[in-house]
C-alpha positions in Angstrom: 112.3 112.0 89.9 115.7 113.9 90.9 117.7 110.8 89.6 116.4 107.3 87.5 118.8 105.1 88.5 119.2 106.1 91.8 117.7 103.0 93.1 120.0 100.7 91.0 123.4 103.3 91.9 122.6 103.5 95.9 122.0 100.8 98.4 119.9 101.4 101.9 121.9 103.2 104.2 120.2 103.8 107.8 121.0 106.6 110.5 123.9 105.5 112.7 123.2 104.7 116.4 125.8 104.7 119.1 127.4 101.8 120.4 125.0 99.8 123.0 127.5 99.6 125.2 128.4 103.6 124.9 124.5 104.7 124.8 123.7 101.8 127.9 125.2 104.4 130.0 123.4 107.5 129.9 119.9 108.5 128.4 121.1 110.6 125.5 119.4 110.2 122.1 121.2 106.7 120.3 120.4 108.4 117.0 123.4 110.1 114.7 122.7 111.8 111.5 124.4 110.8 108.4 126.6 113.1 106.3 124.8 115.6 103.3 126.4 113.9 100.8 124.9 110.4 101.8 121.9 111.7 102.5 121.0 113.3 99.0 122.1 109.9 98.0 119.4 108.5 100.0 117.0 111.0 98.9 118.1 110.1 95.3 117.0 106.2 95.7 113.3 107.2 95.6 112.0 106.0 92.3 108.9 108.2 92.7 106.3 105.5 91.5 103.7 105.9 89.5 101.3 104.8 92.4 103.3 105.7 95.5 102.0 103.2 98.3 104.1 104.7 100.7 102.0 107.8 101.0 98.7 105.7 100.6 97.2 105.2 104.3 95.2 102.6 103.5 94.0 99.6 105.7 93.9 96.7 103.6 92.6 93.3 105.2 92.9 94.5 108.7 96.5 96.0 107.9 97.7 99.1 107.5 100.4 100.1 105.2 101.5 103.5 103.9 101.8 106.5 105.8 97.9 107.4 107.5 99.1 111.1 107.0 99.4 111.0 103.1 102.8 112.6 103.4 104.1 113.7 99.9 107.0 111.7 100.3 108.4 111.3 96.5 108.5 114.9 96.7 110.5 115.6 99.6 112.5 113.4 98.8 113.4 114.6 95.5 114.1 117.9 96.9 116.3 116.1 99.6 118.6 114.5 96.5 118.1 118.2 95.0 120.3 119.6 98.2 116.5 121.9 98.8 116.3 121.7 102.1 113.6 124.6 102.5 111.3 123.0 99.7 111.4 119.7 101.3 110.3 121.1 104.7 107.4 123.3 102.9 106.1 119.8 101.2 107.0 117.9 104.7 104.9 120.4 106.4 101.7 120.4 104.7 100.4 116.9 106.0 102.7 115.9 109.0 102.9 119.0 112.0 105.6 117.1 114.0 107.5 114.9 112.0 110.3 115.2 115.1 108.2 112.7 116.8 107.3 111.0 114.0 110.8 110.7 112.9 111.9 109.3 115.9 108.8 107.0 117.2 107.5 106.1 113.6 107.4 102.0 112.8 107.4 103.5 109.1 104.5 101.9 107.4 105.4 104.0 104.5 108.5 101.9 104.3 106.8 98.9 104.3 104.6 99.9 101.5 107.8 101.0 99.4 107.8 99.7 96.0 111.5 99.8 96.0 111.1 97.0 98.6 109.9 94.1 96.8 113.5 93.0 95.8 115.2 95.4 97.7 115.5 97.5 100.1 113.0 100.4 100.7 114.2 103.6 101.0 115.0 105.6 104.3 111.6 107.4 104.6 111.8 108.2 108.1 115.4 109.0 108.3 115.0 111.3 105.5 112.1 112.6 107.2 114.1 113.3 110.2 116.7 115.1 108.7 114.7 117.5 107.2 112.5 119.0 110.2 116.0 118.9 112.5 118.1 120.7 109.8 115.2 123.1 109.7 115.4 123.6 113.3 118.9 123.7 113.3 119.3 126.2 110.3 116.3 128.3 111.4 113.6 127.4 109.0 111.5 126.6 112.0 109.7 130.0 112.2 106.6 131.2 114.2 103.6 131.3 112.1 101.0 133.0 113.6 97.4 133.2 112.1 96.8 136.8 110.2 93.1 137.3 112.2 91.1 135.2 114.7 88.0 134.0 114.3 86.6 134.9 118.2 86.4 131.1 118.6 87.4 129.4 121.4 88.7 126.1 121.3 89.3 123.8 124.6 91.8 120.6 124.0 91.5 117.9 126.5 95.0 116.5 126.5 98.3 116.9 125.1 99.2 113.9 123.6 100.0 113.7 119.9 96.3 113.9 118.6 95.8 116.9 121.3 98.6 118.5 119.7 97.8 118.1 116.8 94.5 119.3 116.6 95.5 122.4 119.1 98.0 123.4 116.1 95.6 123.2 112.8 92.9 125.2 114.5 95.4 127.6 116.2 96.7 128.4 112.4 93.3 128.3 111.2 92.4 131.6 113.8 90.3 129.8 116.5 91.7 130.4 120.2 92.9 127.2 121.5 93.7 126.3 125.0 95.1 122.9 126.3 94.6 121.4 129.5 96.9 118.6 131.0 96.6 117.2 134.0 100.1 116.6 134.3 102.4 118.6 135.3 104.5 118.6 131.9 102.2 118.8 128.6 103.2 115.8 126.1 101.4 113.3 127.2 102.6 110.1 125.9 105.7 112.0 124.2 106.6 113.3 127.6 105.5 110.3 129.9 105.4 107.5 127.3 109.0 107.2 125.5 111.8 107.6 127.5 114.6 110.2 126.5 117.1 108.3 124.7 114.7 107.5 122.1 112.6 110.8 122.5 114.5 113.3 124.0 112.1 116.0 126.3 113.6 118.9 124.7 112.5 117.7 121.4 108.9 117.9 122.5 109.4 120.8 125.0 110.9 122.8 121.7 107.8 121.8 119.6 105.4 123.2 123.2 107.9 126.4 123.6 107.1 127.1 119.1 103.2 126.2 119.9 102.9 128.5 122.5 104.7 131.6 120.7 102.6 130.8 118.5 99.9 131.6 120.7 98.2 128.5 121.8 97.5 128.2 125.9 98.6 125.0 127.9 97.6 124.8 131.4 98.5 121.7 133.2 97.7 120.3 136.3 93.3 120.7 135.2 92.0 117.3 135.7 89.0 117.5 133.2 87.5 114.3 135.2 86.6 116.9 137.8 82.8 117.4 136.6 83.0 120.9 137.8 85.7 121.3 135.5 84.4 119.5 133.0 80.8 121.7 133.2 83.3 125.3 133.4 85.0 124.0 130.1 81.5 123.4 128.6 80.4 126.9 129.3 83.7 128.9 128.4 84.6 127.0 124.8 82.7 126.5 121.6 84.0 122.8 121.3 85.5 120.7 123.3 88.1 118.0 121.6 88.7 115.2 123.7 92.2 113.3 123.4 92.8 111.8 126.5 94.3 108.4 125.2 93.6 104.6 125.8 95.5 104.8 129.6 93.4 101.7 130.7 95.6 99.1 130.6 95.0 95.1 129.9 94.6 92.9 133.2 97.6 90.6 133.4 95.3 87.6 134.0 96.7 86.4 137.4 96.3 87.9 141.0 98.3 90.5 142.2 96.0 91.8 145.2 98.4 92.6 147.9 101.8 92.4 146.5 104.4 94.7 146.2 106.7 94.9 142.9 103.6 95.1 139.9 103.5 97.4 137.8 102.5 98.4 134.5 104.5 99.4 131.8 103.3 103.0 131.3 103.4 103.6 135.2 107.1 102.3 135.3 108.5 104.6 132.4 106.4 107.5 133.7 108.1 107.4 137.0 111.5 106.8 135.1 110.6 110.2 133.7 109.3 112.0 136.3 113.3 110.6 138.2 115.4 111.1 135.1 114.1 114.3 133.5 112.0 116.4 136.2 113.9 115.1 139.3 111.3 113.8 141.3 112.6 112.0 144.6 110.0 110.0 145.1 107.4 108.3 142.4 104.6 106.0 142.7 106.9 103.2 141.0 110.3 102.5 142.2 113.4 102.2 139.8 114.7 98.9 138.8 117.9 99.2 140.7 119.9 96.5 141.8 116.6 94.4 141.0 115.5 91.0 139.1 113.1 93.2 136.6 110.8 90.8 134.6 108.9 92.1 131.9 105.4 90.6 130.2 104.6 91.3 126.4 106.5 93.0 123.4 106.1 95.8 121.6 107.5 99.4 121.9 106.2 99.8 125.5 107.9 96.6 126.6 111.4 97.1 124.5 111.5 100.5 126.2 110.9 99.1 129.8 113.8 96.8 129.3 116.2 99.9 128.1 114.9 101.8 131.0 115.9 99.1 133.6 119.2 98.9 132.1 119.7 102.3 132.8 118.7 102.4 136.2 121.3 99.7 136.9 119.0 95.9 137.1 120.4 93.1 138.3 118.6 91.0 135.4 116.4 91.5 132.6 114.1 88.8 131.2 111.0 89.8 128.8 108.0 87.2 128.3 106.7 87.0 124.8 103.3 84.9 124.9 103.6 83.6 121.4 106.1 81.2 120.0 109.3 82.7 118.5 108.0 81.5 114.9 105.5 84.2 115.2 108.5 87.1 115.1 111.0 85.6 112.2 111.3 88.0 109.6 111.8 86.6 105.7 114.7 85.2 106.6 113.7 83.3 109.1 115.7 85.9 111.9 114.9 87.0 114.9 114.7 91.0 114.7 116.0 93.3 117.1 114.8 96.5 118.2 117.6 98.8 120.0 116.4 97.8 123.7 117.3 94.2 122.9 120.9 95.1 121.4 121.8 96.6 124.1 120.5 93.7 126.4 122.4 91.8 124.4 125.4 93.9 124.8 124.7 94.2 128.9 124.3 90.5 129.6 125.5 89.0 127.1 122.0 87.3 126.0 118.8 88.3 124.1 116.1 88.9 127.3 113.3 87.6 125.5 112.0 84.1 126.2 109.2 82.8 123.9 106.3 81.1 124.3 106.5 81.6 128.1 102.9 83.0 130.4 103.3 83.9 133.8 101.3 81.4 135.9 101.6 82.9 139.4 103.7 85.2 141.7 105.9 84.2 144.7 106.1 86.8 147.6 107.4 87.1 151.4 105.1 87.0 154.2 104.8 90.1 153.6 103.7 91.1 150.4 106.8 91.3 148.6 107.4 90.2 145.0 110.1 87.4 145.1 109.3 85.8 142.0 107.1 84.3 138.9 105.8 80.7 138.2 106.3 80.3 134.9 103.1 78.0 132.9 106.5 75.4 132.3 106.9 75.2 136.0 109.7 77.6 135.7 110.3 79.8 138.9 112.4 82.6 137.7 113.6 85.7 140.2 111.8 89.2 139.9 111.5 91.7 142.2 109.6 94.0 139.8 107.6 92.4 137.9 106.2 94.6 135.0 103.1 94.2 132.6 103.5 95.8 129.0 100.5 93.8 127.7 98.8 96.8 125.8 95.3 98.5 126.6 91.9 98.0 127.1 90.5 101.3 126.2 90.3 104.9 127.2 89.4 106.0 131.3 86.2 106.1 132.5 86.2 109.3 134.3 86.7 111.8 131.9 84.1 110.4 130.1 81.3 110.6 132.6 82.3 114.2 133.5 81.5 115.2 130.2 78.8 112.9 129.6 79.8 111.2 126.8 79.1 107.5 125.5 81.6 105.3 126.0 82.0 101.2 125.0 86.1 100.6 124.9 86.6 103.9 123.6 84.4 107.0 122.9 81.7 106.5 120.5 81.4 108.8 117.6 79.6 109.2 115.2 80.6 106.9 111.8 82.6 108.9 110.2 82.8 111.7 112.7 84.6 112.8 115.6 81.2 114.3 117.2 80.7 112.5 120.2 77.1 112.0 122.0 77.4 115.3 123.1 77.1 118.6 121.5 80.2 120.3 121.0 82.4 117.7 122.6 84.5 115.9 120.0 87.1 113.2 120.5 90.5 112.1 118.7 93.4 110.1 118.7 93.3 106.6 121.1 90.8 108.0 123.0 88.4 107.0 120.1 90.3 104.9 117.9 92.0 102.5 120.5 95.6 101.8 121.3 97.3 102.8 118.2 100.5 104.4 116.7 101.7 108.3 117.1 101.4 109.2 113.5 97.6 107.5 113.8 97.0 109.9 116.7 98.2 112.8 114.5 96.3 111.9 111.6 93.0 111.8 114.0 93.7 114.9 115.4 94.5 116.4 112.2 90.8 115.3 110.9 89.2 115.6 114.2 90.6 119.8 113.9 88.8 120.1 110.3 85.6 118.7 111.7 85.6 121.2 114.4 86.5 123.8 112.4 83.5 123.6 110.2 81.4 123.4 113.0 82.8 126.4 114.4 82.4 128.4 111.0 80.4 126.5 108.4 83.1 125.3 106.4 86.6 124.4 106.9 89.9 124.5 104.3 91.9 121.9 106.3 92.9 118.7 105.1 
């Protein structure tokens, strides 16, 4: 513990956004960096605990708190208040292989299992953790690390979401061959398609691909796996096959929608907002919300970024339908928390867009098809031309599960325990197999998912 009273000398101090009304206006990254000197200061609150929760990952009564990677955060901390930059990256490094996503996308469970907490504030875990992977980046720390021999395994990687990745990079250091296949046309997955720039920016995740690769892992995109002759040439070219093809089925809105123009779902509309925004596509399979009355069902990250993303694009209006009763949402103090899509809502119209307690009963439309607006359960009629559904998931795709002949329920099965799917050889991580879940979650399984394979490759494994 760099300094004992740290805690009692330093109070919480966040990283800086810009304005709403600046950041409204562009899709830059809204996060600023604070200054060295209040950083070590931040670094310095730790009071490295006897029992440090926030590194637990432990699901208590159905509720997870402390960080599912284990990350030795008293330490890097310490070395953060220390002005040891390099140290902190070595000990940052052992358990989390991205912590740029992390950093960024994180709901920090660690902070909510901070001890300093309790009658406090907890300290900046994520923030901290932020700083040090971009100063390392920034300062050159980042180095290629290539594995000193190769084990003459081959390794295939369905997907290249956060658990794909992840696994891809602990058996690529561990001296296995490892190719991922996307069917996109950008690897990421969710971190490319998922989270829109200002909150994850593409060059973030295209710098961790560009490191991977010179590293010497393979991507390939555009390989639909769901192909079963694709799926059968992968069986016979790779020693394993890891599976990490996420939860993309969404969760039916509950009403009808056959025939009507303007529905959507939530990962469908920031998709295409990326595919416009980032790769310059002129045409999507979701329009933008232009000039339109955009109403959005459910809360969560996905629906707080929709509502960001249609402010960007220029919406007429901006209303977001929350099923439960405000109550539900209050924090301690009986306030209503916002996330940074909602201040700048706020900021744009001048009111918060969520209404609570509120279910879409059905949809008005033109003779033709076209969304007008919703029927509220109150009788409400409200305007919407694009009507979009961020109600969470229902489990992973069917096809890519039959082309590899796999069991399925919701998601894969495994094994208890295990990654090993029904199939020899074929494993599975991340919400593929777990469910709709959190990044760092999909990092942790991918992380565990690589150390099964890798004893199966070899007989034993070393990783973590």
């Amino acid at each position: 513990m760099g300094k004992p009273t740290g805690f009692l000398e330093y109070v919480r101090k966040e990283d800086p956004r810009r304005a709403p009304a600046e950041r409204v206006r562009d899709w830059n990254e809204f996060h600023l960096a604070l200054p060295d000197t209040a950083r070590e200061q931040q670094g310095a609150r730790c009071m490295n605990c006897g029992v440090p929760y926030c590194q637990a990952g432990m699901v208590y009564e159905g509720k997870a708190f402390g960080c599912p990677l284990h990350n030795l955060i008293p330490e890097w901390n310490d070395m953060i208040m220390s002005g040891n930059r390099s140290h902190a990256l070595s000990r940052l490094l052992k358990t989390n292989n991205f912590p740029e996503f992390t950093g960024r996308v994180c709901p920090a469970l660690c902070e909510k299992a901070c001890i300093c907490g309790i009658y406090g504030s907890s300290i900046t875990i994520r923030d901290n953790e932020l700083c040090i992977i971009e100063s390392a980046f920034a300062s050159g720390r980042m180095k290629r690390r290539r594995p000193p021999q190769y084990s003459g395994k081959a390794v295939c990687v369905v997907g290249s979401g956060p658990a794909g990745l992840a696994a891809a990079d602990q058996l690529n250091h561990r001296g296995h061959s490892v190719t991922v296949v996307e069917k996109e046309a950008h690897p990421g997955g969710l971190l490319t398609y998922g989270i829109p720039n200002m909150k994850l920016p593409k060059d973030v995740v295209k710098r961790r691909i560009d490191l991977m690769t010179d590293e010497g892992v393979s991507f390939v995109t555009g390989v639909d796996a769901a192909d079963p002759k694709t799926a059968k040439r992968l069986m016979a070219e790779y020693d394993a096959v890891i599976l990490c093809c996420g939860a993309g089925t969404p969760r039916p809105l509950g009403f009808d929608t056959k025939g009507i123009s303007g529905v959507c779902y939530g990962t469908a509309y920031l998709k295409a907002a990326v595919e416009q925004q980032v790769f310059g596509a002129k045409e999507t399979a979701v329009p933008t919300a232009a000039d339109k009355n955009v109403v959005i069902i459910g809360t969560g990250d996905t629906a707080s970024d929709c509502v960001a993303t249609a402010l960007r694009q220029g919406c007429k209006s901006v209303i977001q339908l929350v099923r439960r009763g405000i109550s539900d949402y209050l924090d301690g103090d009986g306030k209503l928390p916002a996330d940074y899509a909602h201040e700048e809502a706020l900021t744009v119209t001048g009111t918060d867009p969520r209404r609570f307690g509120v279910q879409v009963k059905e949809l008005v439309c033109s003779e033709t098809g076209v969304l007008t607006g919703v029927v509220t359960a109150g009788g409400d009629t409200l305007p919407c031309d694009l009507l979009i559904g961020a109600t969470g998931f229902a489990g992973c795709e069917d096809a890519v599960c039959k082309a590899f002949g796999v069991a399925k329920d919701k998601t894969v099965v495994t094994k208890a325990g295990s990654y090993a799917t029904s199939v020899e050889k074929v494993f599975s991580a991340g919400d593929m197999r777990r469910g709709q879940s959190l990044v760092v979650w999909a990092i942790a399984e991918g992380r565990a998912a690589a150390a099964e394979v890798d004893a199966y490759l070899i007989g034993y494994t070393n990783l973590v």
